[in-house]
Each structure stands twice: as structure tokens, then as C-alpha cells.
C-alpha positions in Angstrom: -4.6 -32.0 38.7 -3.7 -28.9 39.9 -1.7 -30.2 42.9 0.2 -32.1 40.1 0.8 -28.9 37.8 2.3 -27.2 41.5 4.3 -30.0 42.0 6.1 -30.3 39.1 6.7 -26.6 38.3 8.2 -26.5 41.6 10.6 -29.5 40.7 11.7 -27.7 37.4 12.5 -23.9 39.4 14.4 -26.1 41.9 16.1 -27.8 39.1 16.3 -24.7 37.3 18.0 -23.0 40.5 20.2 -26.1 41.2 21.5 -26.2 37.2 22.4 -22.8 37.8 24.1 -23.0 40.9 26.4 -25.9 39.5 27.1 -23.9 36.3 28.3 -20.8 38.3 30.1 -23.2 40.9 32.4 -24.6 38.1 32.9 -20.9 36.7 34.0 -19.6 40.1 36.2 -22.4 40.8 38.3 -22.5 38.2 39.4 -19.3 38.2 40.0 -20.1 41.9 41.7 -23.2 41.9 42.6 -23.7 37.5 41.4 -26.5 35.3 43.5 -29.2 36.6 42.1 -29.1 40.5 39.0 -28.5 39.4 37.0 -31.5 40.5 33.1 -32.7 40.3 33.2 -33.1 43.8 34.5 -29.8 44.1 31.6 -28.4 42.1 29.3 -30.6 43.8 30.2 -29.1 47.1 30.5 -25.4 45.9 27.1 -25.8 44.7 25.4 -27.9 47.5 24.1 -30.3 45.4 25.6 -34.4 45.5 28.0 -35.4 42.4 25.0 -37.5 41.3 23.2 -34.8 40.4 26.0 -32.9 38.3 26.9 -36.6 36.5 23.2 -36.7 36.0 23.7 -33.8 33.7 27.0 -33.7 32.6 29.7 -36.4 31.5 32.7 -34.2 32.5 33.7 -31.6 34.1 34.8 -30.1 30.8 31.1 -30.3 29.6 29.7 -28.4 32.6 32.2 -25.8 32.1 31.4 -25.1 28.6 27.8 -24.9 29.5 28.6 -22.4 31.8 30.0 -20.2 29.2 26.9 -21.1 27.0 25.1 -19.7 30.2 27.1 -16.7 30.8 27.3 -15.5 27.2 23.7 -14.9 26.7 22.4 -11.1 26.4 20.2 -10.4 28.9 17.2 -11.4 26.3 18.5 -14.9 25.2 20.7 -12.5 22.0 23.6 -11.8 21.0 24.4 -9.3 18.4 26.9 -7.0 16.9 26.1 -3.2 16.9 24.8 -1.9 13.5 25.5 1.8 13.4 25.9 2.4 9.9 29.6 3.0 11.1 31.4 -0.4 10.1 34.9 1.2 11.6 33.5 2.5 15.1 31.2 -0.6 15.2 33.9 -2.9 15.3 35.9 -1.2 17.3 33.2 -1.1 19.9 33.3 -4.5 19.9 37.2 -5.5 20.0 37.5 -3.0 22.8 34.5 -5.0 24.9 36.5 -8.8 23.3 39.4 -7.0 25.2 38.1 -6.0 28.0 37.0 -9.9 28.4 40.0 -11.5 27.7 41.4 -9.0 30.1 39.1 -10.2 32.7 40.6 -12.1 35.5 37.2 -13.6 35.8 37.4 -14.9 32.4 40.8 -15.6 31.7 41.1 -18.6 33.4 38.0 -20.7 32.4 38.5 -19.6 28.5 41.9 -21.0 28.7 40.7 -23.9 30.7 38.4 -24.6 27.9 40.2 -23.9 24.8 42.7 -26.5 26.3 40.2 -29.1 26.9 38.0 -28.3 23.4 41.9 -29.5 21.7 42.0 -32.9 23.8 38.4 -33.9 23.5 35.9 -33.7 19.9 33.0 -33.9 21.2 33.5 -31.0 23.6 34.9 -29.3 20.8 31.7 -30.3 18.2 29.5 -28.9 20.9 31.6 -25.9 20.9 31.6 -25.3 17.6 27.6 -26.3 17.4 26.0 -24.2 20.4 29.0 -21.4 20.7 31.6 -20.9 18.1 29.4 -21.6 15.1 26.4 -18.9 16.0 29.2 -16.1 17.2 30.6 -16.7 13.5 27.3 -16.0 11.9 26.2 -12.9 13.8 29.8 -11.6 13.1 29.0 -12.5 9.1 26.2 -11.1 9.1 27.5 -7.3 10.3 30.1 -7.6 7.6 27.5 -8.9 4.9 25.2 -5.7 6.2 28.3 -3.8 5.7 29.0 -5.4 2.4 25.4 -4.3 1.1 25.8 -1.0 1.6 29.0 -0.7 -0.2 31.1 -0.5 2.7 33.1 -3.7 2.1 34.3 -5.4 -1.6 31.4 -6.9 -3.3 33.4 -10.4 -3.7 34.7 -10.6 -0.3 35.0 -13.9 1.2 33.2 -13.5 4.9 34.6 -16.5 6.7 38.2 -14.9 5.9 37.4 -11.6 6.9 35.8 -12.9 10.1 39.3 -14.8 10.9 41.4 -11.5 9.5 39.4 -9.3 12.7 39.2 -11.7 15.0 42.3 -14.0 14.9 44.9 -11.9 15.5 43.2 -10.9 18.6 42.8 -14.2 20.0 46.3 -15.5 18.9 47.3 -12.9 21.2 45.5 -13.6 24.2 46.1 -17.7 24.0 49.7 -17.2 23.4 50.5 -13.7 25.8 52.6 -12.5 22.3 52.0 -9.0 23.8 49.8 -6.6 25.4 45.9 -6.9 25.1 44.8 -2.9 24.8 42.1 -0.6 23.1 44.7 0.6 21.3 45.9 -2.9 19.8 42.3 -3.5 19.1 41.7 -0.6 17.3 45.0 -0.9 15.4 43.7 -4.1 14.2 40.2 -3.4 12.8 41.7 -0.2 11.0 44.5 -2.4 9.5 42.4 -5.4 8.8 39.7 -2.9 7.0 42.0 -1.4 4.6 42.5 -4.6 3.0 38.6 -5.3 3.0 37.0 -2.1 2.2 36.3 -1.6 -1.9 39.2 -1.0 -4.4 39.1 2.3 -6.0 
């Protein structure tokens, strides 16, 4: 019995490690090589593993991408969440400077364009994205306006979802079409403009 236990904890850290290896593999390489040479065999190879293993796992290519952004957009802990300061301004500013600093990323640009282009072509990449990624990013950004909306910081009858996209969308217009420079400034121009349509009348 205990052999077994051994024995099978040892088959889920080497799957564990190979999963891994794959997933950081497909991030490397496509900011190597882009999107459209990326390859499973290339993967497989970067990795060490055979393609039989990554197929095993994945249908596509786009698929093991995106689950190595679910992968490398965990905190440390598992969590993600927005500062809560008591400052709404300086808290969202903190994070559109770090969104920024992302998107600015040479390491990132490529495999967030890679997948926003792929998430368009195929639904049920993009239903997984909007499951597992999108979907939970919205919420924790709802919730730091709704804490800011309970303490009288934002109008009472504020739609969330719009305010989310007011912040946010500009920003990321930016970036997927290169309509200008990505800067702290630009970010903090943003959330001070967006706010002074969202804060409280009178």
C-alpha cells in the first residue's frame, strides 16, 4: 500500500513538472518565434516531452497557450486582487500603471496578442476565456468599485459592468490597436478622466 501511495505521488509531481514545462515552453516560444510558427512539435521539443503527451492534454495549441496565461496570472497564493486602500484614485492608478507595465512587456506582448487573435477565430477558446480568465478579472475589478461605491466614493446607481469597461477599455483599445503610446501618464490620465464621470453628483 505504501509502495502504491509512493508510486503514484511520484507520477503526479512528474506530471506536475512536465505540465509545467509544456505551459512555459509555449509561452517562451511564441514570443520567440509568434503565433503562426508556433507548433506542437515545437512545444513538444522545447519542453522535452513527445507531442502525445501535450495532445493528451490539450486540443490546440491555442488551448495550451491560454492555459499558460491561466498559469502565469496567478498571485503567488492562487489570488488575485485589486488593492483596497481606501484611496479609489491612487488604487487604480496603481493598477493601470502595473496593466501598463504588462502590455509593455516584450514578454507579454506577443502571446496576449497571439491569444486575443485566436480567442476571435475559435468559441470555445474564447468561452474558456471568458469562464476561467476574463470572467473572474471582471468580478474582482467590480468588486473594488462596489467597495468604493459603499463608502460613498462612487454614485449610488452606477452600473459596474460599464464602469469596469470605461477604466479598462480605453486602455486595451490602445494596446491591441498601437493608437498611441502606452505610459503611466496615459494611465493615470485615464482613471482621473474616467472617475470624474463616476464619482457622486453634487
Amino acid at each position: 500500500m505504501t509502495t502504491q501511495r509512493k508510486t503514484s505521488s511520484n507520477a503526479a509531481r512528474r506530471s506536475d513538472a512536465s505540465r509545467r514545462a509544456i505551459l512555459t515552453a509555449a509561452f517562451d516560444l511564441v514570443s520567440e518565434v509568434g503565433y503562426a510558427k508556433l507548433s506542437i512539435e515545437g512545444i513538444a521539443a522545447r519542453a522535452g516531452v513527445g507531442k502525445q503527451t501535450i495532445y493528451r492534454w490539450w486540443p490546440s495549441k491555442g488551448a495550451v497557450l491560454f492555459d499558460a496565461f491561466l498559469m502565469f496570472s496567478e498571485g503567488p497564493d492562487g489570488e488575485v486582487a485589486l488593492p483596497d486602500t481606501g484611496d479609489l484614485e491612487a488604487d487604480l492608478k496603481t493598477v493601470m500603471r502595473a496593466t501598463v507595465a504588462e502590455l509593455n512587456d516584450p514578454r507579454y506582448d506577443e502571446p496576449m496578442r497571439a491569444l486575443t487573435t485566436e480567442i476571435a477565430h475559435d468559441p470555445e477558446l474564447a468561452a474558456a476565456y471568458a469562464e476561467q480568465l476574463d470572467g473572474p478579472m471582471k468580478r474582482i475589478k467590480k468588486e473594488r468599485l462596489r467597495a468604493a461605491q459603499r463608502a460613498g466614493q462612487l454614485g449610488e446607481d452606477l452600473d459596474l459592468d460599464v464602469a469596469v469597461e470605461m477604466l479598462w477599455g480605453p486602455l486595451l483599445n490602445r494596446w491591441l490597436q498601437r493608437g498611441g503610446p502606452l505610459t503611466p501618464e496615459y494611465a493615470d490620465t485615464l482613471v482621473e478622466t474616467a472617475l470624474n464621470g463616476l464619482r457622486p453628483r453634487g
